[in-house]
MISE-703771 format. One record per atom (N, C-alpha, C, O): x negated, y negated, z negated; residue in one letter. Coordinates in steps of 0.2 Angstrom, whole numbers, plus 5000, padded with zeros to 4 digits. Layout:
N
XYZA;...
END
This chain:
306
374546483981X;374346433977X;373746393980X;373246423982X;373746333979X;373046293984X;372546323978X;372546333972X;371846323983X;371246323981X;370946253977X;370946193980X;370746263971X;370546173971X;369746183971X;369546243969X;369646143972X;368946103975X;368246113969X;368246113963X;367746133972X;367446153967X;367146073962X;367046023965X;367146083957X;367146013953X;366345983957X;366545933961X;365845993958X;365345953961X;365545923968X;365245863969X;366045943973X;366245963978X;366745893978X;366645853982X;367245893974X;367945843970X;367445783968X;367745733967X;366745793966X;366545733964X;366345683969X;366445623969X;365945733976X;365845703979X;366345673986X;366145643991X;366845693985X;367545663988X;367645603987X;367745553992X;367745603979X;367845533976X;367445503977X;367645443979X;366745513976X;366345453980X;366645433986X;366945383988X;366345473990X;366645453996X;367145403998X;367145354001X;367745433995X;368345373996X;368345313994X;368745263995X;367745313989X;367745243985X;367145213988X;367345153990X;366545223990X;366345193995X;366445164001X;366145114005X;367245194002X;367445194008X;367845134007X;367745074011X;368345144001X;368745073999X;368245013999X;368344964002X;367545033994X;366944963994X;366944954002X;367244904004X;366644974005X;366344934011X;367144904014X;367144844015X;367544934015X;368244884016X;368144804015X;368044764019X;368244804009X;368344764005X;367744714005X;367744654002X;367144734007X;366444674006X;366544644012X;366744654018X;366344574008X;366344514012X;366144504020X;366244464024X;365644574020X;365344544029X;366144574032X;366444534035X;366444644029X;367144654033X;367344584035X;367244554040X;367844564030X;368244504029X;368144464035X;368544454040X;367444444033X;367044384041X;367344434046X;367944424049X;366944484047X;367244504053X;367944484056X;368144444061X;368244524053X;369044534054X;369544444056X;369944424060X;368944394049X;369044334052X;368844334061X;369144344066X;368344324060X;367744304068X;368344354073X;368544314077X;368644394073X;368944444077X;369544394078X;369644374084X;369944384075X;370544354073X;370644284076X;371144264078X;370044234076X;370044184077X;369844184085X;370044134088X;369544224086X;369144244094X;369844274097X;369944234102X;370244314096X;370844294098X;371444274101X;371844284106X;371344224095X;371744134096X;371544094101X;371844054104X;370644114102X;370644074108X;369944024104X;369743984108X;369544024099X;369143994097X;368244024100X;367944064097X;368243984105X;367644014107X;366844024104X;366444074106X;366843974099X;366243984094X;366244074091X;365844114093X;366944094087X;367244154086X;366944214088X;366644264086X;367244194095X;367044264100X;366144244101X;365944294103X;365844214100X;365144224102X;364744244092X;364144254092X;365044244088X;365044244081X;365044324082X;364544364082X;365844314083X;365944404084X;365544454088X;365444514086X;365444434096X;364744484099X;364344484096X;364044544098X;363844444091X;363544454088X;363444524084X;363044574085X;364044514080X;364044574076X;364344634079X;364344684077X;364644614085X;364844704088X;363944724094X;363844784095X;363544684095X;363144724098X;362444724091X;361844734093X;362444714087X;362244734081X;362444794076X;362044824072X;362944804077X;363344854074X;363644834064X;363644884060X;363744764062X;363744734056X;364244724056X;364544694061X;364544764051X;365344784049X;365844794053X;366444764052X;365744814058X;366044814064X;365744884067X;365144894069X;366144924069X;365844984075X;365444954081X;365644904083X;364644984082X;364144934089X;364644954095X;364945014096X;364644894098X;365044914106X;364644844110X;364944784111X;364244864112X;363844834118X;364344804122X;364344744122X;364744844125X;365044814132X;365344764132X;365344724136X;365844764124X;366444704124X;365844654122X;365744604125X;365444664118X;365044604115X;364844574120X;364944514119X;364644594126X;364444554132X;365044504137X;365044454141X;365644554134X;366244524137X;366444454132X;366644414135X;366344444126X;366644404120X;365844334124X;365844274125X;365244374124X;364944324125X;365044274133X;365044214133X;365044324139X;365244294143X;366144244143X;366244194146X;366544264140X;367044224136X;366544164134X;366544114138X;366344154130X;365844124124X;365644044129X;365743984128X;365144094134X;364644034137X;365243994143X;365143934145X;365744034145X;366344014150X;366743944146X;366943894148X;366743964139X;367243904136X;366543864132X;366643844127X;365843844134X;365343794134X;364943814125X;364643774122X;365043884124X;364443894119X;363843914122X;363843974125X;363343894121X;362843904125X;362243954125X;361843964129X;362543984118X;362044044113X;362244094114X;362044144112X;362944094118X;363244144123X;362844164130X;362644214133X;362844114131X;362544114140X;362044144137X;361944204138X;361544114134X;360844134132X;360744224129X;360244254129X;361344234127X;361344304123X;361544354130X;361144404131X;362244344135X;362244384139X;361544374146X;361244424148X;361444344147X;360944344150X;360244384148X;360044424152X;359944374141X;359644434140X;359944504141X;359544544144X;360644524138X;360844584139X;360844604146X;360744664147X;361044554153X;360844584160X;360244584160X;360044644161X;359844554160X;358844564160X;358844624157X;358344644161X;358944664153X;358644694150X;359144774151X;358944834150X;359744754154X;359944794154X;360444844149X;360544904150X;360544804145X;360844824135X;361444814137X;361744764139X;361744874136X;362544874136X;362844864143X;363544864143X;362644844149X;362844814154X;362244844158X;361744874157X;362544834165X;362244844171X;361444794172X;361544734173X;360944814172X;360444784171X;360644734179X;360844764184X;360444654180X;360544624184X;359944554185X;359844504182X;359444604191X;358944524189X;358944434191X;358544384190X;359844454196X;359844344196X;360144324191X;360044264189X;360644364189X;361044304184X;361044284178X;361544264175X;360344314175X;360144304169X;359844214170X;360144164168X;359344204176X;359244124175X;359744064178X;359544004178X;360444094180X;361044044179X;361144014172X;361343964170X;361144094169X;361544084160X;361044054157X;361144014152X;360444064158X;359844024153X;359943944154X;359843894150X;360043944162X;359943874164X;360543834160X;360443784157X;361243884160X;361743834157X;361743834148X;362143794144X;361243884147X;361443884141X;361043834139X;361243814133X;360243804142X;359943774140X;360143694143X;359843644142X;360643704146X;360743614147X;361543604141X;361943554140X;361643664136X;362143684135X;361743664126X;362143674120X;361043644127X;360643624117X;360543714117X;360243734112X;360643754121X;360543814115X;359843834118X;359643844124X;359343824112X;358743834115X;358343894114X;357743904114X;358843944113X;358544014114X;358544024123X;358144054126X;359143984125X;359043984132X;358643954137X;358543984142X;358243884134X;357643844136X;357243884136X;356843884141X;357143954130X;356443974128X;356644034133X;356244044138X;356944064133X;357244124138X;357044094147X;356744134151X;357344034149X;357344004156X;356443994155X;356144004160X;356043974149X;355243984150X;355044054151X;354544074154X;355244084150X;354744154152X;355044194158X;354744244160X;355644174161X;355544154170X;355144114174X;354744134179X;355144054172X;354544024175X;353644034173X;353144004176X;353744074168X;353044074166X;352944144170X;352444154172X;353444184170X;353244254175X;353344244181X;352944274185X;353844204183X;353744204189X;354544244193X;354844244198X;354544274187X;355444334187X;355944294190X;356144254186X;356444304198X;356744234200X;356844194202X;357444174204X;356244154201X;356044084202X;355244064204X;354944094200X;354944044208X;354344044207X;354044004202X;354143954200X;353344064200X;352944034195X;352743954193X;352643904197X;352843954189X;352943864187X;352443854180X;352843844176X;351843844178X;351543854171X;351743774166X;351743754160X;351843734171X;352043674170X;352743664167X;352843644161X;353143684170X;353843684170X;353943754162X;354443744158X;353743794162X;353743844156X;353543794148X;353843784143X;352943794150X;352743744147X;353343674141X;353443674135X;353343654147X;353943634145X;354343634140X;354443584136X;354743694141X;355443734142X;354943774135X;355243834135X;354643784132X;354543834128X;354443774121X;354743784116X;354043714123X;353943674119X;354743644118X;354843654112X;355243614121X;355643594121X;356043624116X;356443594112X;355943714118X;356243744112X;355843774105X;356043814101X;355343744106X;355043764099X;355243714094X;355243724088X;355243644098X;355543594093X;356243584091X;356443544087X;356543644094X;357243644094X;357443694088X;357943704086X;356843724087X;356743794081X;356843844084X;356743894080X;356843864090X;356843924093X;355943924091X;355443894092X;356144004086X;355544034084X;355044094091X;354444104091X;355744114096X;355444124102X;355144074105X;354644064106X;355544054105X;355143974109X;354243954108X;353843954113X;354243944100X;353643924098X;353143994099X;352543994099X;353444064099X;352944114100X;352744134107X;352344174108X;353144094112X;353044114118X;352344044119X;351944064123X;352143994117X;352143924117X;351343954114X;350743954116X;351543974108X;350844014106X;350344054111X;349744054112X;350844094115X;350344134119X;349944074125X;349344074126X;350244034128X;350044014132X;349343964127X;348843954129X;349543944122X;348743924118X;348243954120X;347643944123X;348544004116X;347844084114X;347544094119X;346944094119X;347944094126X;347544094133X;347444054138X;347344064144X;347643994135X;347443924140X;347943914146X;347743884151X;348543934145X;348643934153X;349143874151X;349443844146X;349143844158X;349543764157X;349443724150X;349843674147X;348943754148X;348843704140X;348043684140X;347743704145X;347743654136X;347143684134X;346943734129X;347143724124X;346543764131X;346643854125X;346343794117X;345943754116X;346743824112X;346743824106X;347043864102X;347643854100X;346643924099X;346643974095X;347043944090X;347643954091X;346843894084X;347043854079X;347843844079X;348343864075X;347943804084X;348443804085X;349043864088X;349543844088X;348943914090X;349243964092X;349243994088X;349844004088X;348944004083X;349044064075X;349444004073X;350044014072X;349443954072X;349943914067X;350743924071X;351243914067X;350843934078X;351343944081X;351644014081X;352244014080X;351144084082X;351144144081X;351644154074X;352244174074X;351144124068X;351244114062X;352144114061X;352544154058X;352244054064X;352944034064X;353544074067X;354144084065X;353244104073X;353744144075X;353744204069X;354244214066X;353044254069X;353044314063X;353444304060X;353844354059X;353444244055X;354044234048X;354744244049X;355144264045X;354744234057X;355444224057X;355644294062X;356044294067X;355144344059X;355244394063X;355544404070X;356044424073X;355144364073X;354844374081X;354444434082X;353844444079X;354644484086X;353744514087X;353244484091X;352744494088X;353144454096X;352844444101X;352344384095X;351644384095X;352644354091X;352344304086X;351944384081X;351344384083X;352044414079X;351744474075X;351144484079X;350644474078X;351444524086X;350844544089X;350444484094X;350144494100X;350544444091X;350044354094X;349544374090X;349144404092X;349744324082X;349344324077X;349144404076X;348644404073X;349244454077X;348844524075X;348444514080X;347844514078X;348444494088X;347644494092X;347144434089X;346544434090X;347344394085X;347144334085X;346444374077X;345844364076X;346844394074X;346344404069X;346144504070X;345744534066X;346344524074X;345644584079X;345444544080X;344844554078X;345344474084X;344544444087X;344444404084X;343944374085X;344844384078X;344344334073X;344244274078X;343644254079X;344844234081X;345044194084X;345544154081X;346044174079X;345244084080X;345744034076X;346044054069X;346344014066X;345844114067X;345844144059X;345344184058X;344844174061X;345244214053X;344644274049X;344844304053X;345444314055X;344244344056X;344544454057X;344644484053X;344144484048X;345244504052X;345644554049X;345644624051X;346244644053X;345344654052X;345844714055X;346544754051X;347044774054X;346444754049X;346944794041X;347344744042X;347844774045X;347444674041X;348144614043X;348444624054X;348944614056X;347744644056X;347944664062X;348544694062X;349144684062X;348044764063X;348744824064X;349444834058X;349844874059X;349444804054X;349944774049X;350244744053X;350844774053X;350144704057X;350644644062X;350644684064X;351244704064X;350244724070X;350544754074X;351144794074X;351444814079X;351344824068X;351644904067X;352444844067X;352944854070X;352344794062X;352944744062X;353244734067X;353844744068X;352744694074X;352944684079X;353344764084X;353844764087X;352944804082X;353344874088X;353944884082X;354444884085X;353944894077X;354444904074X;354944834075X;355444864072X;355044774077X;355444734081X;355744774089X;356244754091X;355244814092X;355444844098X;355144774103X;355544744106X;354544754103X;354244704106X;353744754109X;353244774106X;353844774115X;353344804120X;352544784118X;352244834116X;352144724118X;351644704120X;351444734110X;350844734108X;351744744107X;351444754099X;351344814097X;351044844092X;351944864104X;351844924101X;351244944107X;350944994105X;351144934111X;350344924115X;349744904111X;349244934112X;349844874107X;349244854104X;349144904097X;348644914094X;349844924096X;349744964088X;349445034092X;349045074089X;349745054099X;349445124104X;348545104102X;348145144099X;348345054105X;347645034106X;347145054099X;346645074098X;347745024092X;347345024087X;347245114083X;346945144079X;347745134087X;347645214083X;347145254089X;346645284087X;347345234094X;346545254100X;345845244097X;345545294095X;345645184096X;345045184094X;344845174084X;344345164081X;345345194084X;345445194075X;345345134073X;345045144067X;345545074074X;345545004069X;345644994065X;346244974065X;345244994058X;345745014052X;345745064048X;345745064042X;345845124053X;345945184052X;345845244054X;345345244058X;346045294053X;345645364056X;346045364064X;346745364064X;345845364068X;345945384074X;346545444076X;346445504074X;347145434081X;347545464079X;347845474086X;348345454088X;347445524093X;347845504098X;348545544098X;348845544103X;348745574094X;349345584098X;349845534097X;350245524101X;349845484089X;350445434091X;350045374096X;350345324097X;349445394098X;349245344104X;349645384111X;350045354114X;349445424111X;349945444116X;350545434116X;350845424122X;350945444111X;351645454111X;351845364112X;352245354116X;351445324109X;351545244110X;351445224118X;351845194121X;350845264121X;350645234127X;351245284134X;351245274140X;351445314131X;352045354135X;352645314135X;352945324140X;353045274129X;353345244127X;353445164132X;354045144133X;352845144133X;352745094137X;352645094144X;352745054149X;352445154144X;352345164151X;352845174157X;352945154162X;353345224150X;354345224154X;354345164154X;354645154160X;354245104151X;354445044150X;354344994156X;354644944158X;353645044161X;353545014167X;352844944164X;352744894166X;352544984158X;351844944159X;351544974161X;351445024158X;351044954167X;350544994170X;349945004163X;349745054161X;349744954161X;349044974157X;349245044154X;349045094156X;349745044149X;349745074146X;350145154151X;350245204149X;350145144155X;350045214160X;349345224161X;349045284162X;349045174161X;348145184163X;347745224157X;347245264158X;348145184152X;347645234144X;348145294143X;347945334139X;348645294146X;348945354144X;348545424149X;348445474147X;348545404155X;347945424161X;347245454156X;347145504154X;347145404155X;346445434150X;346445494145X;346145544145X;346845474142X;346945514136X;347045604138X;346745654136X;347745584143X;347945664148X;347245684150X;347145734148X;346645644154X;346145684158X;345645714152X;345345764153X;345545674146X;345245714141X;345545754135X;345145774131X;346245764135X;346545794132X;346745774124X;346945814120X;346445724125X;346645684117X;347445664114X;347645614115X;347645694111X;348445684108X;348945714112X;349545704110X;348645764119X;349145764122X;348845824127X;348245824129X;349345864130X;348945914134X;348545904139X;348745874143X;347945924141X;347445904147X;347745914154X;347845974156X;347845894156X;348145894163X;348145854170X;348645814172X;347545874172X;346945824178X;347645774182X;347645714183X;348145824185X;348445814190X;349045754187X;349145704191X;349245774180X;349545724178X;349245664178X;349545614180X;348645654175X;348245584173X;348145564179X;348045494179X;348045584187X;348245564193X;348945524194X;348845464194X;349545554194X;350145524193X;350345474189X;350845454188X;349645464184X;349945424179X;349645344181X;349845284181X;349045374183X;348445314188X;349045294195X;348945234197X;349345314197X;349745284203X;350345264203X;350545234207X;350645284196X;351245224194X;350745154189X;350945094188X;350245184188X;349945124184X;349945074189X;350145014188X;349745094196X;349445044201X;350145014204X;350244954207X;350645054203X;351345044206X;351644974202X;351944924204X;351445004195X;351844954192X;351444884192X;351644834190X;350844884194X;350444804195X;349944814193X;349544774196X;349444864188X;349044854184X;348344884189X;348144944189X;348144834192X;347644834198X;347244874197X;347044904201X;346944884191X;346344924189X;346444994191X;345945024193X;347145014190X;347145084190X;347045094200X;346745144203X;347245044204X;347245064210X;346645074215X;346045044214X;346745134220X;345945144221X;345745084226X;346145054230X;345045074224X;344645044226X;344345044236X;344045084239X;344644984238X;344445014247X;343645044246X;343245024242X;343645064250X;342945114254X;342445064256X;342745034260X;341745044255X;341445004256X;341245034264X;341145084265X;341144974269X;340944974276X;340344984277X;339944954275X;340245034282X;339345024284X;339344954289X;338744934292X;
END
């Protein structure tokens, strides 16, 4: 004779199976199953719709690799937010084999292609220099071209060169109004723009408390430079009670990431054993990928000549 189910046990079965039927049946499935179907047939817009939501993971199991495959499909039959999408995933190395030339083919066709996440993407090649040679004129450009275009990356990258004058004339004012634009539209790099802007009380009020507010936004978008800054703001307590161990755990985070600074404050913290165990030898090794990874300061100093 079967055992039946203990009654709390059987209730929660039926949830389950009826959750299960709900999420079937809701509407982002449907799209999917559309976007899948039509991608198919052969409709390219479809297939770059549909990578969307498979490297996402929205109603749809995440699978990285096909998403890069539907987008490379995508930018081949002339959607250009394809180019622009696979391209970052070889830059960065997301679901695919990380590849540093042929992200600026895909930006260039995606931006001759109207897609201006590709313009604002082909600017922060030439504003690094990653490539192609440094260009602040030609980024410039290419950042503004896409800010007007709505690329909210665009206008946040467009911001940075404000804030620090490079190929612009520096204007604070106008960089939080650009910062601004990106933030809303949940950019990090716009978060953690506008959060430096009002720690120095540049072009806005000082805020600290709205500071590290943005910043926590920005690292929680997964924006390198935001969660550097949120590392910085529990280091010296802005705002709040001083916290090194999520400063360590943030400045260890960036560091795997290959930012030398934050090898250099994570160096610090190890030699005085703040959030993290003291260990001379370590905060050495940490000082010599800092200088490896570019961040001059950590490198030793030549020997002055008699």
């Amino acid at each position: 004779m079967p055992i039946a189910p203990h009654p709390r046990l059987a209730r929660l079965i039926v949830f389950a199976i009826a959750g299960l039927a709900l999420s079937a049946c809701h509407p982002g499935n449907q799209q999917a199953k559309v976007l899948r179907e039509s991608c198919d047939s052969g409709d390219a817009s479809a297939c770059n719709k549909f990578a969307v939501k498979l490297q996402k993971g929205e109603y749809v199991l995440r699978d990285e690799p096909r998403a890069a495959v539907l987008f490379d499909t995508a930018c081949t039959r002339g959607i250009g937010d394809g180019c622009a999408s696979l391209g970052l995933m070889l830059q960065r190395g997301k679901g695919v084999k990380r590849d540093s030339i042929r992200p600026l083919k895909l930006y260039e066709r995606g931006c001759d292609l109207k897609a201006m996440e590709g313009c604002a993407r082909l600017g922060t090649l030439y504003h690094t220099g990653k490539g192609v040679p440094k260009d602040l004129p030609r980024a410039v450009s290419l950042f503004q071209q896409s800010c007007d275009g709505a690329s909210m990356f665009g206008c946040s990258n467009l911001a940075a060169l404000y804030a620090a004058g490079e190929g612009v004339t520096q204007d604070y004012t106008k960089a939080a109004t650009l910062f601004k634009k990106g933030c809303d539209a949940k950019i990090g790099i716009g978060c953690a723009g506008l959060g430096r802007l009002h720690a120095d009380g540049r072009g806005v009020e000082r805020n600290d408390s709205l500071a590290v507010s943005l910043f926590r936004q920005s690292c929680s978008r997964f924006d390198r430079a935001g969660c550097f800054d949120l590392a910085e703001s529990y280091e010296i307590g802005r705002n709040a009670r001083q916290n090194y161990e999520r400063a360590a755990e943030l400045y260890n985070e960036e560091c795997d990431d290959r930012n030398g600074r934050a090898c250099f404050k994570l160096a610090g913290l190890t030699d005085r054993g703040a959030g993290t165990n003291r260990d001379a030898k370590r905060a050495t090794a940490l000082r010599k990928q800092a200088c490896d990874f570019g961040y001059l300061e950590a490198c030793p100093k030549p020997k002055a000549t008699t």
